[in-house]
C-alpha positions in Angstrom: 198.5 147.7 213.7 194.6 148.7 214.4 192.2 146.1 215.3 189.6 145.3 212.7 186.4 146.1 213.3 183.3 144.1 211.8 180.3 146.3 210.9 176.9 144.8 211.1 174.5 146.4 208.4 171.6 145.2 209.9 172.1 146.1 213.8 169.9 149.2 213.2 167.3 147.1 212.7 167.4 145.9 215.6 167.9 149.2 218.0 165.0 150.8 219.4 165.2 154.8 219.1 167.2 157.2 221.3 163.9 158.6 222.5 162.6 155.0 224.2 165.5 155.1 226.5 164.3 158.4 228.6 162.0 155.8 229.9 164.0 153.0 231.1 164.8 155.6 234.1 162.2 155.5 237.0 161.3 152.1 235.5 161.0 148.5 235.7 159.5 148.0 232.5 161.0 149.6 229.3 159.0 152.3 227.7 157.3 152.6 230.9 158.0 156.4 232.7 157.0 156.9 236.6 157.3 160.3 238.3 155.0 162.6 240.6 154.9 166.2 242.1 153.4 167.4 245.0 149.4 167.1 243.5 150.0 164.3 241.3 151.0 160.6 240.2 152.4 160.4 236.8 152.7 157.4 234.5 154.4 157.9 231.1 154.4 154.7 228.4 155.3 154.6 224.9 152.3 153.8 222.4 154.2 154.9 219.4 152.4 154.2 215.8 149.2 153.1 217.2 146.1 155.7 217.3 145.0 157.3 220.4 141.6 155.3 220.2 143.2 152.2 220.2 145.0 152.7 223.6 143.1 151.1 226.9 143.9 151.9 229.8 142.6 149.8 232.8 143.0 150.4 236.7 141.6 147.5 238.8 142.7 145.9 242.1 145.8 147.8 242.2 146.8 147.4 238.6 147.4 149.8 236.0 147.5 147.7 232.8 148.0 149.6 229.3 147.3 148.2 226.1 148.1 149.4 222.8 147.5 147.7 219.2 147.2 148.6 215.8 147.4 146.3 212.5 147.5 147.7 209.2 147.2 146.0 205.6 147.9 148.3 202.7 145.6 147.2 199.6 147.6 145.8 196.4 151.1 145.2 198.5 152.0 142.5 200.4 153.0 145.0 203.4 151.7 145.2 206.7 152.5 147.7 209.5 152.1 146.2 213.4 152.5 147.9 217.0 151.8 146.3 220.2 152.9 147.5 223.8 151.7 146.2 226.8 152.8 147.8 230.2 151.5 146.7 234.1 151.9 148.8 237.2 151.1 147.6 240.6 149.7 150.5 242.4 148.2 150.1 245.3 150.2 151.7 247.9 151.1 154.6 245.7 148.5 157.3 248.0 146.8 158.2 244.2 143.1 158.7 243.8 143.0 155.9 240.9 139.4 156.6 240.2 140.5 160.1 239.4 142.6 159.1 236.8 142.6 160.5 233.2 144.5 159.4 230.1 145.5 161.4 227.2 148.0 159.9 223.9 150.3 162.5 222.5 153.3 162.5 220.0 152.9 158.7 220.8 153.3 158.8 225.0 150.3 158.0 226.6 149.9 160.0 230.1 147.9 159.1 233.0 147.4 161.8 235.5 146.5 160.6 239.0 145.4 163.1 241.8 147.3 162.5 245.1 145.0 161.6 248.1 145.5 164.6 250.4 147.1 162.6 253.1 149.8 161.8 250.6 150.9 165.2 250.0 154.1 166.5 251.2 153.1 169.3 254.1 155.6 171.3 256.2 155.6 170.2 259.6 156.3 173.0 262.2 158.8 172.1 264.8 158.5 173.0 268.4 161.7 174.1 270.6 161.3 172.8 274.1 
Protein backbone atom coordinates (compact mmCIF):
# COMPACT_ATOMS: atom_id res chain seq x y z
CA UNK A 1 0.00 0.00 0.00
CA UNK A 2 1.36 3.72 -1.09
CA UNK A 3 1.94 6.27 1.52
CA UNK A 4 -0.54 9.18 1.47
CA UNK A 5 0.69 12.18 0.54
CA UNK A 6 -0.86 15.57 1.96
CA UNK A 7 -0.88 18.49 -0.68
CA UNK A 8 -0.69 21.97 0.57
CA UNK A 9 -2.65 24.47 -1.80
CA UNK A 10 -1.12 27.30 -0.49
CA UNK A 11 2.84 26.27 -0.35
CA UNK A 12 3.23 28.21 -3.69
CA UNK A 13 2.49 31.08 -1.94
CA UNK A 14 5.07 30.86 -0.06
CA UNK A 15 8.09 29.73 -2.65
CA UNK A 16 10.16 32.32 -4.15
CA UNK A 17 10.69 31.75 -8.04
CA UNK A 18 13.10 29.33 -9.72
CA UNK A 19 15.04 32.38 -11.08
CA UNK A 20 15.95 33.82 -7.27
CA UNK A 21 17.86 30.72 -6.63
CA UNK A 22 20.78 31.40 -9.34
CA UNK A 23 21.73 33.78 -6.74
CA UNK A 24 22.03 31.98 -3.54
CA UNK A 25 25.42 30.59 -5.33
CA UNK A 26 28.58 32.95 -4.71
CA UNK A 27 26.42 34.28 -1.86
CA UNK A 28 25.84 34.93 1.63
CA UNK A 29 22.77 36.75 1.26
CA UNK A 30 19.86 35.43 -0.94
CA UNK A 31 19.14 37.29 -4.09
CA UNK A 32 22.57 38.65 -3.75
CA UNK A 33 25.10 37.38 -6.91
CA UNK A 34 29.10 37.95 -6.55
CA UNK A 35 31.42 37.14 -9.43
CA UNK A 36 34.42 38.98 -11.29
CA UNK A 37 36.72 38.62 -14.44
CA UNK A 38 39.96 39.70 -15.04
CA UNK A 39 38.98 43.85 -15.36
CA UNK A 40 36.12 43.76 -13.10
CA UNK A 41 34.11 43.25 -9.79
CA UNK A 42 30.64 42.17 -10.26
CA UNK A 43 27.62 42.39 -7.83
CA UNK A 44 24.25 40.97 -9.05
CA UNK A 45 20.98 41.61 -6.58
CA UNK A 46 17.45 41.02 -7.23
CA UNK A 47 15.21 44.32 -7.27
CA UNK A 48 12.35 42.65 -8.91
CA UNK A 49 8.89 44.85 -9.24
CA UNK A 50 10.34 47.98 -8.08
CA UNK A 51 11.46 50.78 -10.81
CA UNK A 52 14.93 51.35 -11.64
CA UNK A 53 14.67 55.02 -10.06
CA UNK A 54 13.74 53.74 -6.96
CA UNK A 55 16.94 51.50 -6.45
CA UNK A 56 19.97 53.23 -4.28
CA UNK A 57 22.93 52.12 -4.25
CA UNK A 58 25.42 53.30 -1.63
CA UNK A 59 29.38 52.47 -1.32
CA UNK A 60 30.89 53.92 1.89
CA UNK A 61 33.56 52.76 4.30
CA UNK A 62 33.69 49.40 2.70
CA UNK A 63 30.02 48.80 2.38
CA UNK A 64 27.97 48.22 -0.54
CA UNK A 65 24.41 48.66 0.70
CA UNK A 66 21.42 48.33 -1.85
CA UNK A 67 18.05 49.51 -1.38
CA UNK A 68 15.04 48.87 -3.25
CA UNK A 69 11.28 49.98 -2.51
CA UNK A 70 8.26 50.57 -4.12
CA UNK A 71 4.53 50.86 -2.70
CA UNK A 72 1.64 50.99 -4.85
CA UNK A 73 -2.18 51.72 -4.10
CA UNK A 74 -4.56 51.09 -6.90
CA UNK A 75 -7.52 53.85 -6.78
CA UNK A 76 -11.18 52.25 -6.03
CA UNK A 77 -9.71 48.69 -4.69
CA UNK A 78 -8.57 47.87 -1.52
CA UNK A 79 -5.25 46.30 -3.18
CA UNK A 80 -1.90 47.28 -2.73
CA UNK A 81 1.33 45.99 -4.38
CA UNK A 82 4.83 46.17 -2.09
CA UNK A 83 8.62 45.23 -2.84
CA UNK A 84 11.46 45.81 -0.61
CA UNK A 85 15.00 44.23 -0.80
CA UNK A 86 17.79 45.24 1.12
CA UNK A 87 21.27 43.68 0.44
CA UNK A 88 24.95 44.71 2.27
CA UNK A 89 28.39 43.74 1.08
CA UNK A 90 31.54 44.40 2.95
CA UNK A 91 34.04 45.25 0.47
CA UNK A 92 36.95 46.55 1.40
CA UNK A 93 39.60 44.12 0.66
CA UNK A 94 38.06 43.19 -2.62
CA UNK A 95 41.14 45.23 -4.86
CA UNK A 96 37.93 47.24 -6.75
CA UNK A 97 38.06 50.90 -7.67
CA UNK A 98 34.62 51.51 -5.57
CA UNK A 99 34.56 55.07 -6.76
CA UNK A 100 34.42 53.73 -10.19
CA UNK A 101 31.45 52.05 -9.77
CA UNK A 102 28.30 52.23 -11.88
CA UNK A 103 24.85 50.71 -11.44
CA UNK A 104 22.38 49.81 -14.00
CA UNK A 105 18.55 47.85 -13.17
CA UNK A 106 17.45 45.40 -15.79
CA UNK A 107 14.73 42.72 -16.21
CA UNK A 108 14.73 43.37 -12.35
CA UNK A 109 18.75 42.62 -11.44
CA UNK A 110 20.46 45.44 -10.51
CA UNK A 111 24.32 45.34 -11.68
CA UNK A 112 27.11 47.13 -10.22
CA UNK A 113 30.25 47.09 -12.25
CA UNK A 114 33.49 47.80 -10.40
CA UNK A 115 36.89 48.33 -12.20
CA UNK A 116 39.75 46.22 -10.69
CA UNK A 117 42.65 48.33 -9.34
CA UNK A 118 45.51 47.28 -11.65
CA UNK A 119 47.45 45.64 -8.91
CA UNK A 120 44.56 43.27 -8.48
CA UNK A 121 44.62 41.95 -11.92
CA UNK A 122 45.69 38.50 -12.58
CA UNK A 123 49.25 38.94 -14.69
CA UNK A 124 51.48 36.02 -15.99
CA UNK A 125 54.49 35.83 -14.13
CA UNK A 126 57.56 34.65 -16.18
CA UNK A 127 59.54 32.01 -14.52
CA UNK A 128 63.32 31.79 -14.55
CA UNK A 129 65.32 28.31 -14.84
CA UNK A 130 68.49 28.54 -12.80
Amino acid sequence: MGDIIKKDPFRNLFVLPRWIDDFEENSTQRGLKLHEDDKNIYIEAVVAGVPSDLVDVEIEDGVVTIKAESHEEFKGKVETKSSSYRYYYTCALSGGKWDKANAEVKHGVVTITVPKEETARPRKVKVKTT
